[in-house]
N, C-alpha and C positions, 0 to 999 in steps of 0.2 A: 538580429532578433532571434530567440528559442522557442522551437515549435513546443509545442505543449508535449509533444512525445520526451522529445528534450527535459524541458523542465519537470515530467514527470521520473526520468530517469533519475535525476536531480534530486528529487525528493527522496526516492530510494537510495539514492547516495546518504542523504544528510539523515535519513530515519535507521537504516540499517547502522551507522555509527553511533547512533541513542542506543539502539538495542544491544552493541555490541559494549559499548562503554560503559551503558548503564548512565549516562547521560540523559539530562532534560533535553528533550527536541529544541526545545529553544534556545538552551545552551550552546546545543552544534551550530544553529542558526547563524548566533552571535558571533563563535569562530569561523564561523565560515568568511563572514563579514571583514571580522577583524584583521584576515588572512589576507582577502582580497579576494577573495571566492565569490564564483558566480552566483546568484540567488535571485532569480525571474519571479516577479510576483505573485504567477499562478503554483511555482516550487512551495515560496513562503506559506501561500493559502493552503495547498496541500499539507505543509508540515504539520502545519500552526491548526489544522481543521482534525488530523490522521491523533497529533497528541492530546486535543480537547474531548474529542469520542473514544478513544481508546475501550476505557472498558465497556461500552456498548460493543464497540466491534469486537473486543475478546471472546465474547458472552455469544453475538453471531455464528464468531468461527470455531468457535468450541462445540455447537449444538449440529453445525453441520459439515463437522469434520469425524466424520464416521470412525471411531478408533483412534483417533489424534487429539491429544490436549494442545493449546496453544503453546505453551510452556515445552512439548516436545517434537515444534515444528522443527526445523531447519529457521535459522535466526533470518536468512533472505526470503525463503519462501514464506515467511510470518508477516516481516516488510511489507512484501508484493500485496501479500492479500488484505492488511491493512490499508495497504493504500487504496486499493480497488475496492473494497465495500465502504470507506468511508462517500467514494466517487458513486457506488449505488445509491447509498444513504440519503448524501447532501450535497452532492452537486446535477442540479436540475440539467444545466446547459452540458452537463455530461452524456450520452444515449449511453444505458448499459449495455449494449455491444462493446463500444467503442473500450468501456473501464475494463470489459471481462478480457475481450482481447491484447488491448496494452498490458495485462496481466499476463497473460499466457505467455504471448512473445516476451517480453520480459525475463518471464520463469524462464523458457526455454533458450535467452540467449545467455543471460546469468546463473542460473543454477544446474541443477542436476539434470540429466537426461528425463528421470521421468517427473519433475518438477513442474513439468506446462500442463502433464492429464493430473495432476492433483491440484493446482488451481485453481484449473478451468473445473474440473467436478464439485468443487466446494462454491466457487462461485454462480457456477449455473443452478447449485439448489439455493441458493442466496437469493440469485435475482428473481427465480419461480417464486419462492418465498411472498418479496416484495411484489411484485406486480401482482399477486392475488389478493396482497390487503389493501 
């Protein structure tokens, strides 16, 4: 069985390859499928939920990325935070701790050194954000 940490990694897998291929998320999905690749339900939900909101969450992390358009993230640190404001967004049974942090760690086990404090500071004005409306 795959922990949700797990299948959240997963998902990062399969959305970082849309963004680098230029591929439909659902396309990767399919190969993955196709391949024999693992794909846990809450991965799928995460894909399938990260590419139907997309440009709401563009439109998020562009407003509260102080000096950064989305278009000149880093393609994994774009991934990470995609995934993690979608999990602010619209997944209830998510607690935003729990999304900002699998974010963070994430950033800082997959990307650049200072990748976990640019994140976490876009994400915590994200979730200020939501919890006040």
């Amino acid at each position: 069985m795959t922990s949700r940490r797990q299948a959240r990694r997963l998902a990062v897998d399969i959305l970082y390859q849309s963004d680098i291929t230029g591929s439909a998320p659902a396309g990767v999905l399919t190969a993955w499928a196709d391949a024999g690749r693992e794909r846990p339900p809450f991965t799928v939900e995460l894909v399938e939920g990260v590419a139907q909101h997309e440009p709401q969450i563009d439109v998020l992390l562009g407003e509260h990325a102080e000096g950064w358009s989305v278009a000149r993230m880093a393609a994994l640190d774009r991934t990470i935070l995609r995934l993690a404001v979608f999990e602010l967004l619209h997944r209830s049974d998510v607690p935003a701790s729990v999304a900002i942090s699998e974010a963070v760690q994430a950033a800082g086990e997959l990307s650049t050194e200072d990748s976990s404090r640019f994140v976490n500071g876009i994400l915590g004005r994200i979730a200020r954000e939501i919890a006040a409306s």
